[in-house]
C-alpha positions in Angstrom: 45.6 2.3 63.4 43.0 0.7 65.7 40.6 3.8 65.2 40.9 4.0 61.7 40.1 0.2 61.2 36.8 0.4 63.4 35.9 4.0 62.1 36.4 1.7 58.2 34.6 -1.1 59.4 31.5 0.9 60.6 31.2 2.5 57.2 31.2 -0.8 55.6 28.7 -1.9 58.0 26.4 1.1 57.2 27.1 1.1 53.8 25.9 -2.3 53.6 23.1 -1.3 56.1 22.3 1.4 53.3 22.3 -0.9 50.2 20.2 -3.6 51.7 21.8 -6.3 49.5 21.0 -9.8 50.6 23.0 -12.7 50.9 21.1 -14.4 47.9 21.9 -11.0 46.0 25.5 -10.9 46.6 25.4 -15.1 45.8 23.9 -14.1 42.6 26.1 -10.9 41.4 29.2 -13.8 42.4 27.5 -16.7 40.4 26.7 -14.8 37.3 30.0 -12.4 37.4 32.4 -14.5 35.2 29.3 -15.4 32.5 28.1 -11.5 32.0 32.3 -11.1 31.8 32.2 -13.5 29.1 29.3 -12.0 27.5 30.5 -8.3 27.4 27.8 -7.1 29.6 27.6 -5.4 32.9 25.5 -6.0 35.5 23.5 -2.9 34.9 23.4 -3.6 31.1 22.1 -6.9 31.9 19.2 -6.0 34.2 18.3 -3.0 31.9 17.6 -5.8 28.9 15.6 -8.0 31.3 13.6 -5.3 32.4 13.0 -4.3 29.3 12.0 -7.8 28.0 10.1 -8.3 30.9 8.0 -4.7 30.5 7.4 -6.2 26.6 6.3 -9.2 27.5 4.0 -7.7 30.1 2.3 -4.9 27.9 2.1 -7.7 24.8 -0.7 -9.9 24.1 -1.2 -13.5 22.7 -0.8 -14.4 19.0 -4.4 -15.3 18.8 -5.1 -11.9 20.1 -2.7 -9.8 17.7 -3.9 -12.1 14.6 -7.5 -10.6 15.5 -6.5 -7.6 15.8 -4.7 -7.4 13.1 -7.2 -9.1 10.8 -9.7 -6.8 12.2 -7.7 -3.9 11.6 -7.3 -4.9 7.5 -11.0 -5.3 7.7 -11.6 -2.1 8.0 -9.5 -1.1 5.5 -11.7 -2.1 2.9 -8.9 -4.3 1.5 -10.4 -7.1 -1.8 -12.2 -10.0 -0.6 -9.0 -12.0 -2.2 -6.8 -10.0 0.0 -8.5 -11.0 2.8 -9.3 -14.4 2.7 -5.3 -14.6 2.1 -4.5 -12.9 5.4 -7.2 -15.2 7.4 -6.3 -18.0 5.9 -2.4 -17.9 6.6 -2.6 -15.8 10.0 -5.1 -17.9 10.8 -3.1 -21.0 10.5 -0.2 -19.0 12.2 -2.8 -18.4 15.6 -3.7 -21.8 15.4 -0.4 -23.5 15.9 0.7 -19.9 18.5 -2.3 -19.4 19.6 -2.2 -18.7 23.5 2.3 -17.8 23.2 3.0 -14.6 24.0 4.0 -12.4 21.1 6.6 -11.1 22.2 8.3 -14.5 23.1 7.8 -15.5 19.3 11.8 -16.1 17.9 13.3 -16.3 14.3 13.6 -20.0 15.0 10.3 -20.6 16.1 9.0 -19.1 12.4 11.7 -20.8 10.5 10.5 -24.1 12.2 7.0 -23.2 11.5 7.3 -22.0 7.8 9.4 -25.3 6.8 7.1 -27.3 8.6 3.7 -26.2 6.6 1.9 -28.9 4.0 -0.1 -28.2 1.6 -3.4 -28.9 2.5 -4.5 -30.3 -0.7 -1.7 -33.0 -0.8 -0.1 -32.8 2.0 3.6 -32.3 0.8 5.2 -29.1 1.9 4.0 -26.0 0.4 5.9 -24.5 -2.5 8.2 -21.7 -2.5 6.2 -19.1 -4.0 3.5 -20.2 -1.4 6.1 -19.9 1.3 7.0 -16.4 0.4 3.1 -15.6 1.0 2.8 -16.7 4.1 6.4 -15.0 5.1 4.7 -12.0 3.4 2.0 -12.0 6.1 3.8 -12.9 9.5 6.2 -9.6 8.0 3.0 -7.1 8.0 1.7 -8.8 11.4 4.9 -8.2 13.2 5.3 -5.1 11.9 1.9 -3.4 13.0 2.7 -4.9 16.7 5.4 -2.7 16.7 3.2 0.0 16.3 1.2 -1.3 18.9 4.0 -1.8 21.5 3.6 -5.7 21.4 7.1 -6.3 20.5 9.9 -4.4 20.0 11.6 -6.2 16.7 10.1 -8.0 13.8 11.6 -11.2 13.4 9.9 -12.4 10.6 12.1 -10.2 8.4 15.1 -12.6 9.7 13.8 -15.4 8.3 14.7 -17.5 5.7 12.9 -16.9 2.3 13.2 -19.5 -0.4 15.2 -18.6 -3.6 12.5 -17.5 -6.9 12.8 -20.7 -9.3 13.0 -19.8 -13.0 9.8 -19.8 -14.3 8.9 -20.7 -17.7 7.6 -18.3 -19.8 4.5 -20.1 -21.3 3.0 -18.6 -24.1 0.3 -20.4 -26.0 -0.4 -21.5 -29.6 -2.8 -19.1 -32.0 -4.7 -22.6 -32.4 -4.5 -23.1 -28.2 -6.3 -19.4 -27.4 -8.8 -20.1 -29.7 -9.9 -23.1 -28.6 -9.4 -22.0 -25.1 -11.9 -19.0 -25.7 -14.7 -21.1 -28.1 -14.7 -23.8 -25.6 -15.4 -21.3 -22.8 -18.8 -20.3 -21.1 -20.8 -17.6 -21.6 -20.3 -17.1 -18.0 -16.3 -16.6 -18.2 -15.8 -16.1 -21.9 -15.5 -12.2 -21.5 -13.1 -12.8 -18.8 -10.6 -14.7 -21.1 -10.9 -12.6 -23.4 -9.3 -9.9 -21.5 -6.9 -12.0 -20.4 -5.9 -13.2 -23.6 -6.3 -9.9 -25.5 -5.2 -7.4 -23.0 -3.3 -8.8 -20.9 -4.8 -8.5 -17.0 -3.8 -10.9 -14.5 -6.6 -13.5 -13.2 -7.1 -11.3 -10.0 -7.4 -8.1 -11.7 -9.6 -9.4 -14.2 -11.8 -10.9 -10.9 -12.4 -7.5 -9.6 -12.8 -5.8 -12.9 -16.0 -4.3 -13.5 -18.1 -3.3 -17.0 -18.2 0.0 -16.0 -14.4 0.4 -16.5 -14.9 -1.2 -19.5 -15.6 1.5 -22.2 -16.4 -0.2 -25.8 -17.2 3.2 -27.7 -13.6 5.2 -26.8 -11.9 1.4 -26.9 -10.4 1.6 -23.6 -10.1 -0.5 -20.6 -9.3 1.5 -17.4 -8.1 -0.4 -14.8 -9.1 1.7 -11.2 -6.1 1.7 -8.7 -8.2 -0.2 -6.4 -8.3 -3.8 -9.2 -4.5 -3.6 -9.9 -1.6 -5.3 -8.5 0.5 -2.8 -7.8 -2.3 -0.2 -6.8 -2.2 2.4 -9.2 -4.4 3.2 -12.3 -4.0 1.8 -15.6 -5.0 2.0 -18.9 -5.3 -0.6 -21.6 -6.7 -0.4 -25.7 -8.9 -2.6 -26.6 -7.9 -4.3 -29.9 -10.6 -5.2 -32.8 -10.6 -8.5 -32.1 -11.3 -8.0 -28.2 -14.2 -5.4 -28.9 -15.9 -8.3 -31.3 -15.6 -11.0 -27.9 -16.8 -8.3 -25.8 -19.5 -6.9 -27.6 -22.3 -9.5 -27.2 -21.8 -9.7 -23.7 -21.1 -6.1 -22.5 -23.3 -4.6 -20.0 -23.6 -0.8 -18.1 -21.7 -2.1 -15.1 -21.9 -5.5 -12.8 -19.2 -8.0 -12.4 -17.2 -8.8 -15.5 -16.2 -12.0 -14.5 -17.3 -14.7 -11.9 -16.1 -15.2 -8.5 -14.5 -17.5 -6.4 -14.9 -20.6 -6.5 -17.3 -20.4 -9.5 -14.1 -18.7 -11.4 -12.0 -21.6 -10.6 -14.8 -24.4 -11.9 -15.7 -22.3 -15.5 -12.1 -21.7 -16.1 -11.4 -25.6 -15.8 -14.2 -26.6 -17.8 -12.6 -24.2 -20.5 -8.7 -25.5 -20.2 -10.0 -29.3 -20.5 -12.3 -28.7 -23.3 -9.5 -26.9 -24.7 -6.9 -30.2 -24.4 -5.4 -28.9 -21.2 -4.9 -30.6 -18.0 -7.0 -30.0 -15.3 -5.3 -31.2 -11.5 -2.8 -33.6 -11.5 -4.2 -37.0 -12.5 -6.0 -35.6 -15.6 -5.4 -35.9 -18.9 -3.9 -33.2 -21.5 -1.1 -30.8 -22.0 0.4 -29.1 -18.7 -1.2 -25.3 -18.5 1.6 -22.6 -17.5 1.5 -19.8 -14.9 0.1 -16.8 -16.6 -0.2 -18.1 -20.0 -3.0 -15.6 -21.4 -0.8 -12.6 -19.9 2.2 -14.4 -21.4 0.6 -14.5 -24.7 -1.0 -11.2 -24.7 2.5 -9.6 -24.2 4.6 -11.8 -26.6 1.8 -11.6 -29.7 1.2 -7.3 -29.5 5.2 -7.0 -28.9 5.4 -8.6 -32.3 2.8 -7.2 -33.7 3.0 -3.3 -32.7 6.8 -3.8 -31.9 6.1 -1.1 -29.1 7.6 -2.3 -25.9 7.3 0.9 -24.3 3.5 0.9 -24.6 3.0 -2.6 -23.8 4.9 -2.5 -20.5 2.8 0.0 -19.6 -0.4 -1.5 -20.2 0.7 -4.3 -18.5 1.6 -2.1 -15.3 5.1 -2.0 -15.3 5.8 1.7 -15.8 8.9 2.5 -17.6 10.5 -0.6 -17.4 10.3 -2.8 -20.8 13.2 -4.8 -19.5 10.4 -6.6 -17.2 8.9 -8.0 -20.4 11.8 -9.1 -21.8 12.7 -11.1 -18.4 9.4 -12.4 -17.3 6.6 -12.2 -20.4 7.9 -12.3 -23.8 9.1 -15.3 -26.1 9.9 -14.8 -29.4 6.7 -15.6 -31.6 7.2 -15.0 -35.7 4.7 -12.7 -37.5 2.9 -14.7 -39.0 1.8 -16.3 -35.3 1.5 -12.8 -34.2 -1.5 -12.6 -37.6 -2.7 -15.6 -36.6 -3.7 -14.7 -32.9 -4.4 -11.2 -33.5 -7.2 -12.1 -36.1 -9.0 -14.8 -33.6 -12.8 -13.7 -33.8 -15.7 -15.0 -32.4 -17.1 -16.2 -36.0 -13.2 -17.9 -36.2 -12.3 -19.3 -33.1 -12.8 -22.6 -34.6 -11.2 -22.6 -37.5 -7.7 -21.0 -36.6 -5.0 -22.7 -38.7 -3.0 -24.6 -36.0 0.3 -22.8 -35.5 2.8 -24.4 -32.6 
């Protein structure tokens, strides 16, 4: 019995010879036993995820880093101008308030803190939800393409919160509103409302839009995949009444529209020589969200009483139901006339229809 104790005893002394395992080891393994117990993890399972966090953290890079990369990375895509001052401007706020944190280290809390905590600049109350979704919309793609990279193994921006869509009003305006809207308008911008109003492009579509795709002897608007929302080509008719706004004004190619900032200041001058309010302490009647697309799509579904074709025109491929949802409010035929026969030698003398 003596033997086979000491012959046990020198194994264990050689085995912990072997293992080289420290006193502040074994202190360790007993202080942290009961907690990786508690936590369903072994003690293999648990130095395999700190390794692994630690080997991400390590091959990662700082948010100010991946922002520029990432920025630089859409740059050479060629992306619109408008799609890229959005992504500077919002990742760029993101690096400024991250800037020199690890990527890697970045948690759903930290963006949920950040996104609630962002003001508007302008007056400085907290940004609205569709602006949130935006800037949700960027950290997604950011985090995304550092995955590619090997900067971070998950994407927690797709954990955060995202704030409900409100129920927008559909705004649709008057025959007697468009008309004035378009009379009071620049030369400058004129054209550019009048597509909006007559065939029914979004504001940054009609930005990008250029004469060239503008075709005034097959009546035909053909929208490149590059100019569109949802990045494939469409094609729109151009009714009599938007050739005769066109016509004066149409050139071989060049810009349609301004840009910019000089967008923003010509369409403004138009809405408040038109009654409508311009910024919040001016005077007039409130302008809605999309109210030339609104129009354009409530007055020809009344008048042509082709939903199919509209949709499409509108980019919304096989899916009427979209206009019904977001576009259309029920305008009489009479109103439908009324806006329909709005010509340049007219504009003014519209009979006022609400």
């Amino acid at each position: 019995a003596v033997a086979f104790a000491e012959e046990k005893q020198a194994e264990l002394v050689s085995a912990g010879v072997n293992l080289s395992i420290s006193h502040e080891e074994k202190t360790v393994v007993n202080e942290y036993r009961q907690r990786l117990s508690d936590a369903g993890l072994s003690l293999r399972q648990a130095l395999v995820n700190a390794l692994d966090e630690h080997n991400t953290a390590v091959s990662s890079v700082t948010v100010a880093q991946a922002v520029t990369e990432f920025t630089q990375l859409k740059e050479s895509m060629r992306l619109s101008e408008r799609a890229m001052s959005d992504t500077r401007s919002r990742l760029g706020r993101f690096a400024d308030d991250f800037g020199e944190r690890n990527l890697a280290t970045i948690t759903v809390k930290d963006l949920d803190r950040w996104l609630l905590s962002l003001k508007s600049v302008r007056t400085s109350e907290q940004i609205a939800p569709k602006t949130w979704r935006n800037y949700r919309t960027q950290l997604v793609m950011l985090f995304k393409q550092c995955i590619a990279w090997g900067y971070c193994e998950s994407n927690p921006a797709t954990l955060t919160q995202s704030p409900q869509k409100a129920d927008t009003a559909i705004t649709v305006l008057s025959p007697n509103e468009a008309a004035a809207l378009i009379a009071n308008a620049s030369e400058a911008i004129r054209p550019a409302i009048a597509i909006g109003l007559f065939a029914g492009c979004r504001v940054s579509e009609i930005q990008r839009l250029d004469w060239a795709e503008v075709n005034l002897e097959t009546d035909l608007i053909e929208l490149q995949s590059a100019v569109t929302k949802k990045k494939f080509r469409r094609i729109i008719s151009i009714r009599p009444n938007l050739k005769a706004w066109l016509l004066p004004y149409a050139k071989a190619s060049g810009a349609l529209s301004p840009r910019g900032g000089k967008w923003r200041s010509e369409f403004d001058k138009a809405k408040a020589s038109a009654g409508f309010a311009v910024g919040a302490t001016s005077k007039g009647k409130p302008w809605g969200q999309n109210a030339m697309r609104h129009s354009f799509a409530s007055y020809s579904l009344q008048a042509e009483q082709n939903p199919g074709r509209i949709a499409l025109e509108m980019g919304h491929r096989g899916s009427p139901q979209v206009l019904f949802d977001h576009y259309v409010t029920t305008r009489s035929p009479k109103q439908a006339e009324a806006y329909w026969s709005i010509m340049p030698e007219q504009a003014g003398n519209v009979v006022a229809m609400e």
